[in-house]
N, C-alpha and C positions, 0 to 999 in steps of 0.2 A: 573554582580554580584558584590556583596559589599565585595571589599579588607581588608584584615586586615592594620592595620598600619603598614607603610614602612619599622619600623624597624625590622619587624618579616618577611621581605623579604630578610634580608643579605644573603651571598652564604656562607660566614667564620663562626660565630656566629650561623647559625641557620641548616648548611648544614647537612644532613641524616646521619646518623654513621650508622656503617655495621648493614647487618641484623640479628637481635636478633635469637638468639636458639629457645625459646621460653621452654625450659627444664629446672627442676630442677639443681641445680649445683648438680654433682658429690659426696655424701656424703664422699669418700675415702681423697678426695683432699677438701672436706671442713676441715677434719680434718688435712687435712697438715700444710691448712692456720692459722687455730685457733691454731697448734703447735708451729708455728712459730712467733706469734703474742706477743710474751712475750723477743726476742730479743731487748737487747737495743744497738747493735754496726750497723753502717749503711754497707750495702753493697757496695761494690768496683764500684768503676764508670768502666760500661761496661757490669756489672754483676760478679756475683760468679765464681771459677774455677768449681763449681759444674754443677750448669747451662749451662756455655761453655760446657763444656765433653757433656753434654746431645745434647744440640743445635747439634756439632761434630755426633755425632752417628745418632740422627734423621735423618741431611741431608745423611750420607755414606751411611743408611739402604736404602735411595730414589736415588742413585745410582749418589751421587756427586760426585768429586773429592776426593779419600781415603786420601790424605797428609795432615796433621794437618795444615787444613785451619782457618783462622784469623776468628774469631767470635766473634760478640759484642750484646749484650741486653738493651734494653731501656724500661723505663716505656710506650710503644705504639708505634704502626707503626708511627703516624705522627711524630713525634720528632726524630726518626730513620731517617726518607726520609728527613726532614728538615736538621740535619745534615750532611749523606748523599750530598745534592743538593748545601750545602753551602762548604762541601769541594770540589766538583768536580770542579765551576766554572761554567760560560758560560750557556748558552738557554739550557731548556728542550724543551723535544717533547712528548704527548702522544699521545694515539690512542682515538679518539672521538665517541662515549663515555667512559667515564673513571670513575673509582670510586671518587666520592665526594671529597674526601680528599687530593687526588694528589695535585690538583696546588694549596690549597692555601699555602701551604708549599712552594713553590718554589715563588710565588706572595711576600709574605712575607718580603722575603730576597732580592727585587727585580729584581729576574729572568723574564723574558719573557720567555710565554710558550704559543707552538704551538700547537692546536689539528690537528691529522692529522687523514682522513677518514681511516672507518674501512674496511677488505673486505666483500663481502656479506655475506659468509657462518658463520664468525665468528665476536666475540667482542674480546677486551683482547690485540692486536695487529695491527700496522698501516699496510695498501696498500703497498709493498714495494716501489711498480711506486710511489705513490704519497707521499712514505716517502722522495724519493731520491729527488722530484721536491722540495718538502718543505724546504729540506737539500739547496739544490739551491740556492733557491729564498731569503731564511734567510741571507746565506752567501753574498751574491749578493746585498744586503740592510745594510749591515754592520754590520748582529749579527755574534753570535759566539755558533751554538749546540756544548752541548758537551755530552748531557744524552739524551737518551730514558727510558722511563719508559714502560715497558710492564706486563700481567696478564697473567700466563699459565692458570687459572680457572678466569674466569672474573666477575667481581662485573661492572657494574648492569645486563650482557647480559644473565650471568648465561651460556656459552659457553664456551668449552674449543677449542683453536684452533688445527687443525689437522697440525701433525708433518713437512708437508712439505709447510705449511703456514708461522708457525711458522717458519723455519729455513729460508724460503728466509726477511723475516722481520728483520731475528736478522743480516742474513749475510749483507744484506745493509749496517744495523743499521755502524756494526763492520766496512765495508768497507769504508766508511767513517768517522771510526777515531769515532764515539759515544762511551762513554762506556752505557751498557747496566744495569737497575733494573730491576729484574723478582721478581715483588710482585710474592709471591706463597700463600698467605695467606688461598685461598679457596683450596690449592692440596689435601690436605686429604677430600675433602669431594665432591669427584667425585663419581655421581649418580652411583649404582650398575647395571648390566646389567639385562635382563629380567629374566634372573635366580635366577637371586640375586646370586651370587656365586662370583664375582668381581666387578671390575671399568666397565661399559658398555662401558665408549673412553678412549684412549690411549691417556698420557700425558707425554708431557717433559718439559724437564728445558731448557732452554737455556745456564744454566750451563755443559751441560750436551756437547750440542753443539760446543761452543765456550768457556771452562771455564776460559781462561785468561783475558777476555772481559766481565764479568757477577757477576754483585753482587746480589746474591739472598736474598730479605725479606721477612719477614714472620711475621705477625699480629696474633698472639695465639688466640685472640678472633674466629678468622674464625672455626677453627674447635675444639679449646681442651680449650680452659677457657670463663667464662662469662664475661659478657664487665666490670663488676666493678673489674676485675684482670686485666688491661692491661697492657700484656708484649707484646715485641716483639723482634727477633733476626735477624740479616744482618751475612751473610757469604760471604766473602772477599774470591777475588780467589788467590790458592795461588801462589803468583808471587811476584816478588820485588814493583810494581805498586802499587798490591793488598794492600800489606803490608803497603803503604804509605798510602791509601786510610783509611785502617783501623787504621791508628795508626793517622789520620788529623780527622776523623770522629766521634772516642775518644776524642778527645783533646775540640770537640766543644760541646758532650751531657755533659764533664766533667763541662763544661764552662759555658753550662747554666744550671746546676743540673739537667739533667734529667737522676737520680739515681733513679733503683728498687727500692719497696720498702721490706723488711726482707720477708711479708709474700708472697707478689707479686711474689719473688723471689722463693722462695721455691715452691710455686704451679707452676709454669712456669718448675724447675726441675724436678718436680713429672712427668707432663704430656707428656715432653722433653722422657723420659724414658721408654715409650711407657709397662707402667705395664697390665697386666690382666684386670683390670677395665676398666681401662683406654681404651683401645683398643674394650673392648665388651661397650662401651657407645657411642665412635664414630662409629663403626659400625653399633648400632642400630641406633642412632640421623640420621646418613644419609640414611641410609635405610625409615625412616620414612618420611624426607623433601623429599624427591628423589620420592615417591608415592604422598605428598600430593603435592606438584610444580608439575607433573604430573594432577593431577585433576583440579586445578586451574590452568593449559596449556589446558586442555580442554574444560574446561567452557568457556574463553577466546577468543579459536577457535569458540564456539557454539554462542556465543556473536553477532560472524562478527568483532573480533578484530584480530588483528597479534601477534605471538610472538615467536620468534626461541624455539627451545625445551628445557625444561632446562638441562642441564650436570653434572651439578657443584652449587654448595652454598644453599642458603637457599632465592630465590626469583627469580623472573618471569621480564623479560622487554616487555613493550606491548604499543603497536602502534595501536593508536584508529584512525586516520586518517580515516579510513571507518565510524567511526558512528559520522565524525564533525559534517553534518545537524542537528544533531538532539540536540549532546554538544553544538553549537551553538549558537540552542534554547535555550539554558538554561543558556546564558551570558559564554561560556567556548570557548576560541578563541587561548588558546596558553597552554604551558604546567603548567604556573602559575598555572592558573584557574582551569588546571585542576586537581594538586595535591589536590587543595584547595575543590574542587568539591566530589572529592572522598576519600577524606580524610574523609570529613564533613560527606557523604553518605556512606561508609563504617565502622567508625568508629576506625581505622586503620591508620598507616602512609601508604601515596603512593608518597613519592617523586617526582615529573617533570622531565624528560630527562633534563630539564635544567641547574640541577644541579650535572648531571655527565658531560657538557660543550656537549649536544646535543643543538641544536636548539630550542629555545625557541621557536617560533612557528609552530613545529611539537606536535602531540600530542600524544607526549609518556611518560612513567609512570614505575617506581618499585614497583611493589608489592611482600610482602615476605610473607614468611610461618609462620612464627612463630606465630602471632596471631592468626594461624587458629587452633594451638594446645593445645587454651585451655586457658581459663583468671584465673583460680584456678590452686594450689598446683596440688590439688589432679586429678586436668583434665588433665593436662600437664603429670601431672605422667600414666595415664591412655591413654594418647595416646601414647607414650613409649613404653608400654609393649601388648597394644591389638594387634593379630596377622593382625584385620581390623582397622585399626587406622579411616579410612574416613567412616566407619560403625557408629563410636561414634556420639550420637545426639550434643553434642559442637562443633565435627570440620565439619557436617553436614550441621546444621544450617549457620555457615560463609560461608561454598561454596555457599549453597545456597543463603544466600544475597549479593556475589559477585554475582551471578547469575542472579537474580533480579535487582540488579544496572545496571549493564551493560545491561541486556538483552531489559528493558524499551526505550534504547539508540537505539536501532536495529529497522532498518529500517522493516518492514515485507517483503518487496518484497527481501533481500538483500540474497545471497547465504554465509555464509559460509565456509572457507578451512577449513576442518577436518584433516587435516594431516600436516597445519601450513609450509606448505613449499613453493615450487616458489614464490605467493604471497608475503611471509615475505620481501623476499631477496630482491623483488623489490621497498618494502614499503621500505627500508632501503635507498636504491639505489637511490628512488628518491627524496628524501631532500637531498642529498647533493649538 
């Protein structure tokens, strides 16, 4: 199949940014922004004391450390992790696959960074065996880990890991001497359960675990502001360490201005402060991806494709591996091709595994929700509020030409998993 030009191949420059809402902004907090928009003194490098207090109370309410932990705000998660990875020092590690943005922050500055395999059941977090071997083999060659970066809600897997996954990963992590990032960007928008009455999985922080060894970040775009607001907060644990961390990690957003800006600021406090609106719009938003990433996990499975179930965020990880014969046929031989294939065929972004650092010759793909909510104002508003959101003929129509896309790919003799399990675990398991 015919390439675009190579420069519209970079991993840095052209790499996937998280997945869209696909929702109206918040009128309550448009109004914050537009309040704020007429300040003319710049905000404090780090963020407001406003903001901080809020960032402070958000994590307590999620059951952090209650001690007036060190907290800092930057205009975006990546310039957070980049200063972050440039005070720590020494080799990153993530877990393979990873969201987009991780390593070129660390690449950057020139860190070398390890992907290390995920376990079957989940993304978000490394193998602990193979985190320890990787610890190893690095030391033993002459580098130097000094960070793990881990996802309790994971971009692109859309999995949260289970608590005792989780804790033997971070305990490794800690036991040799790593200090630990717990991206939490997607926590608030863990799928509701079948009742819809809570969270359907059980999530922790790694803060929570080991809080002397754990800097949690947080990218406001995942669940509480749209991507043209990007704030983000790091909570530093509180220890003498912590302290140092936060007061080196300061010193370098100051150094390369990556200052809030007035309005950016004050929306990031609004939603920090978890108001009545505010709280009934994430509730709905996720209630709403949490049904339609559901339906497009099914369609998916009805395909003859793989895809763990989703948990958490706003998008699907799907391993075509079953239907290569036929992508094949049709010039698609790696994950390149195939972004570019269904991209083209969907009309939609579907990112490559490739560019969360999976296997470029595996054929896997993010697809998210939000384009199925509607390409108008008034559709997106209308899938918000109808109590059948996947009833509406807008988010209809997309399932059904994910449908069709995929389904043309299907072998006829090929069976189907409708329950998207053993199978998944193995498709995972066997690229590595």
């Amino acid at each position: 199949m015919r390439h675009p030009d190579p420069e519209g191949r970079g991993p840095v420059r052209y790499g996937p940014p998280l997945p869209e809402p696909g929702l109206p902004v918040l009128p309550e907090l448009a109004a914050v922004v537009a309040a704020a928009a007429a300040r003319a003194h710049p905000e404090p490098p780090g963020g407001p004391p406003a903001l901080l207090e809020a960032a402070r109370g958000h994590g307590q309410r999620r059951g952090l450390a209650p001690e007036r932990a060190r907290v800092t705000a930057a205009p975006g998660a990546a310039p957070l992790l980049l200063a972050l990875t440039a005070a720590l020092g020494g080799d990153v590690l993530v877990p393979r696959p990873c969201p987009a943005w991780w390593v070129p922050q660390a690449r950057l500055i020139g860190r070398d960074v390890f992907h290390v395999p995920t376990p079957a059941e989940c993304g978000g977090v490394p193998d602990p065996y193979a985190l320890l071997e990787t610890v190893r083999r690095v030391r033993a060659e002459g580098g130097d880990p000094r960070l793990l970066v881990v996802s309790v809600a994971d971009d692109p897997t859309a999995t949260v890991p289970p608590p005792e996954v989780l804790h033997e990963a971070v305990e490794a992590a800690v036991g040799e001497g790593l200090h630990v990032v717990s991206d939490e960007t997607w926590r608030d928008t863990v799928h509701p359960g079948p009742d819809g009455s809570g969270p359907g999985t059980v999530l922790f922080s790694p803060a929570e675990m080991f809080p002397g060894r754990v800097t949690v970040l947080t990218d406001l775009t995942g669940a509480y502001l749209p991507p043209s607001l990007p704030a983000a907060c790091a909570r530093f644990a509180p220890t003498a360490e912590g302290d140092r961390l936060a007061a080196r990690t300061l010193d370098i957003l100051t150094a390369t201005g990556a200052h809030l800006a007035a309005p950016v600021a004050a929306a990031a406090t609004y939603v920090l402060e978890e108001g009545a609106e505010v709280t009934a719009r994430r509730t709905a938003a996720v209630a709403l991806h949490a049904r339609v990433a559901a339906a497009l996990h099914r369609t998916v499975l009805a395909a003859g494709g793989l895809a763990r179930p989703p948990r958490a965020g706003r998008h699907l990880y799907v391993d075509l591996e079953r239907l290569r014969p036929r992508l094949s046929a049709r010039g698609v031989t790696d994950a390149q091709d195939l972004e570019e294939y269904l991209t083209d065929r969907l009309g939609m972004p579907a990112p490559g595994g490739h560019r969360f650092g999976d296997d470029q010759g595996a054929l896997r793909v993010r697809l998210c929700t939000g384009p199925l909510l509607g390409s108008t104002p008034a559709e997106r508003a209308a899938s918000l509020t109808s109590p059948e959101p996947l009833g509406l003929p807008h988010v209809a129509r997309v399932l059904s030409m994910v449908e069709s896309v995929l389904g043309e790919l299907r072998d006829p003799g090929d069976r189907a998993d409708p329950e998207g399990t053993g199978a998944a675990g193995e498709g995972w398991e066997s690229e590595r």
